[in-house]
N, C-alpha and C positions, 0 to 999 in steps of 0.2 A: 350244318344246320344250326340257326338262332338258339331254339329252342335248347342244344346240349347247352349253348352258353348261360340262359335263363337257370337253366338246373344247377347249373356250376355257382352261380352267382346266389342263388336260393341257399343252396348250400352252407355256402361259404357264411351268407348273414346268418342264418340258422345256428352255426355253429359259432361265431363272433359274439351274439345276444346272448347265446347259453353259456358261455364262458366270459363274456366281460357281466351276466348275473352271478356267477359265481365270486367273481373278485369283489364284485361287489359284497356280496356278503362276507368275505373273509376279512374284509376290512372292517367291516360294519358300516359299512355305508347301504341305504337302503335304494341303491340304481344300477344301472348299468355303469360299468368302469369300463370304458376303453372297447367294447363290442364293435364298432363299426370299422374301430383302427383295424384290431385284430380282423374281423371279416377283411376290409382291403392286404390287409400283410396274406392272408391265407389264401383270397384270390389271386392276387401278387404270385405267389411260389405253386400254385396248382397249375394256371395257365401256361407258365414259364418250365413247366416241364419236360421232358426231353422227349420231345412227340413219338420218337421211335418205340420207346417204352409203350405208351399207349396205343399204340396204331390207332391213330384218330384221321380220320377221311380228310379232303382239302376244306368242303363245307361245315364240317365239323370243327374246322380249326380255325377257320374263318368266324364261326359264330361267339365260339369262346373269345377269342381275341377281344370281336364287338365289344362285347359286353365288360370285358376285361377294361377294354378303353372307357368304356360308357360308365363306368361305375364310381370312380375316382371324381368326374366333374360336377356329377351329381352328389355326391355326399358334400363335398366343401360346397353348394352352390344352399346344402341346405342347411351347413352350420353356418355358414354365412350370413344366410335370414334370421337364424337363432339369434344370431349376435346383432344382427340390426334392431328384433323386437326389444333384445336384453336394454343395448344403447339407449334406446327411444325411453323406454320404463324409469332408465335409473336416472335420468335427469340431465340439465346441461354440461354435467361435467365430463361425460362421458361422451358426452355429440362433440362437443369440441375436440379432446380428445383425437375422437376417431376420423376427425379432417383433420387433425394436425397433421396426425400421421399420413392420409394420403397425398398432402399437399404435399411435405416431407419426399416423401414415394415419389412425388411428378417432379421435384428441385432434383432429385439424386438421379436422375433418369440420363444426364448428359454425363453427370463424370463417370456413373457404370459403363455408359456406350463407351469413354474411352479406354478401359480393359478391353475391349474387343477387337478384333481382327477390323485393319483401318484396308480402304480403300474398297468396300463392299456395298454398294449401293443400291436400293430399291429399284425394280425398274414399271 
């Protein structure tokens, strides 16, 4: 069922927020440190548990998984946007910057293919 996965996933930021608010203040910084990491590191090893232990149903494992997957593209998809408002804010130094790098990223794209397994073609 979906729904255990939503509970799992509640969970996990629940306890991520309340722990990366505590690091935060041990540092003396007044934010959240590292909350969303940890919430994925803890959904990460809850989901990956050894189903036998739990006796969890096939639907049940099914939903966790979902969400398991679903959770990860979502977070970077929204420190992503964080990082494009930051960019845009802090001036041309930083826009340039961040297409050097992906130009960078599209130039390097042929010689990483050549580390790979040759003769595998799209079809």
């Amino acid at each position: 069922m979906v729904i255990y996965g939503v509970a799992l996933l509640s969970f996990c930021m629940l306890v991520g927020v309340f722990v990366g608010d505590i690091l935060g203040k041990l540092i003396g910084v007044q934010a959240n440190v590292g909350g969303v990491g940890i919430a994925m590191l803890l959904l990460i090893f809850l989901s990956n548990l050894n189903d036998h232990r739990l006796h969890l149903g096939t639907p049940t494992q099914s939903g966790i998984h979902f969400w398991s997957a679903m959770y990860i593209p979502i977070v970077v998809a929204m420190a992503a946007k964080q990082n494009v408002i930051a960019a845009l804010s802090s001036g041309w130094m930083a826009i340039i910057a961040g297409v050097a790098a992906v130009v960078a990223s599209f130039a390097l794209l042929p010689v990483i293919a050549r580390f790979g397994p040759g003769d595998q073609r799209d079809s």
